[in-house]
N, C-alpha and C positions, 0 to 999 in steps of 0.2 A: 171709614166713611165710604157709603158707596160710589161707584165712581160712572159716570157716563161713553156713552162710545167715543166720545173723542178725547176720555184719558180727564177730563176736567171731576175735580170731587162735585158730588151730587147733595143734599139734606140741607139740613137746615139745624145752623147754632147758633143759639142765645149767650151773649155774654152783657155784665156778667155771669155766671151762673150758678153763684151763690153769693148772698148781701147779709148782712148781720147788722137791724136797727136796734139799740135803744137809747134811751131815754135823753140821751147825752149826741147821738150821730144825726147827721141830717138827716130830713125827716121824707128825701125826695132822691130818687136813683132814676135816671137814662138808661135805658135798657136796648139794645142794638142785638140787628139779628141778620148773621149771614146763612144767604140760601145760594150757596155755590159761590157763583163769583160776585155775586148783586148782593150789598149790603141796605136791608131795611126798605127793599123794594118790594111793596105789595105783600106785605108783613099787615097782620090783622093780630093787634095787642086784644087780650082778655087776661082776665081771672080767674083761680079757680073758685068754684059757688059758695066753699066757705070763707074765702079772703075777707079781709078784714079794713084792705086799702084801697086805695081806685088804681087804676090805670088811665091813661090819653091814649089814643090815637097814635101819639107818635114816640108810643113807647115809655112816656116818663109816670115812673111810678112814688105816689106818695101815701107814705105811713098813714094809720088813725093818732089822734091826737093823742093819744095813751092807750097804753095795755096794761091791763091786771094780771097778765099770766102769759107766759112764754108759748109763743106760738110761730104757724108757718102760712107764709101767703106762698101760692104758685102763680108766680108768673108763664105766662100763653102763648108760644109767638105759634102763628099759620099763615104759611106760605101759601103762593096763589095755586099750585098743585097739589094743594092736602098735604104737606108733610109738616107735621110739628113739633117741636123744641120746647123747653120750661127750662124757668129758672127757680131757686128757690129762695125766699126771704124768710131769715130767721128772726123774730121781733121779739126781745125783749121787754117787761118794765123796765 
């Protein structure tokens, strides 16, 4: 991770950072994102354009009500300096 001039790590991590739904697991996951020292400060949640689920604002992501076919949503996190993290959800039938 890179590190800034006074020795403090720098970027930005999403965790978790990898979730595995189906049909059987809740259907709703918290998603938190450290940018240095600052957890979920000025973090901008999205999607990516083929996801399948929504996201909030404040990170918390929920499944579609069923899937026919095993697939991946990317979770978004963007920090207020442009650097970005994903996570990946695996969704099951």
């Amino acid at each position: 991770m890179p590190q800034s001039a006074n020795g403090f790590q720098t970027g930005l991590t999403v965790f978790p950072s990898q979730v595995s739904i189906n049909s059987t697991a809740a259907r709703t996951w918290l998603f938190n994102a450290l940018a240095g020292l600052l957890g979920n400060v000025g973090i901008t949640w999205s999607l990516s354009a083929a996801s399948k689920g929504t996201i909030t604002a404040a990170g918390v992501y929920t499944a579609p009500s069923s899937v026919s076919s095993p697939s991946v949503d990317q979770v978004l996190a963007t920090a207020q300096d442009g650097s970005q993290a994903q996570a990946q959800i695996y969704l099951c039938p």
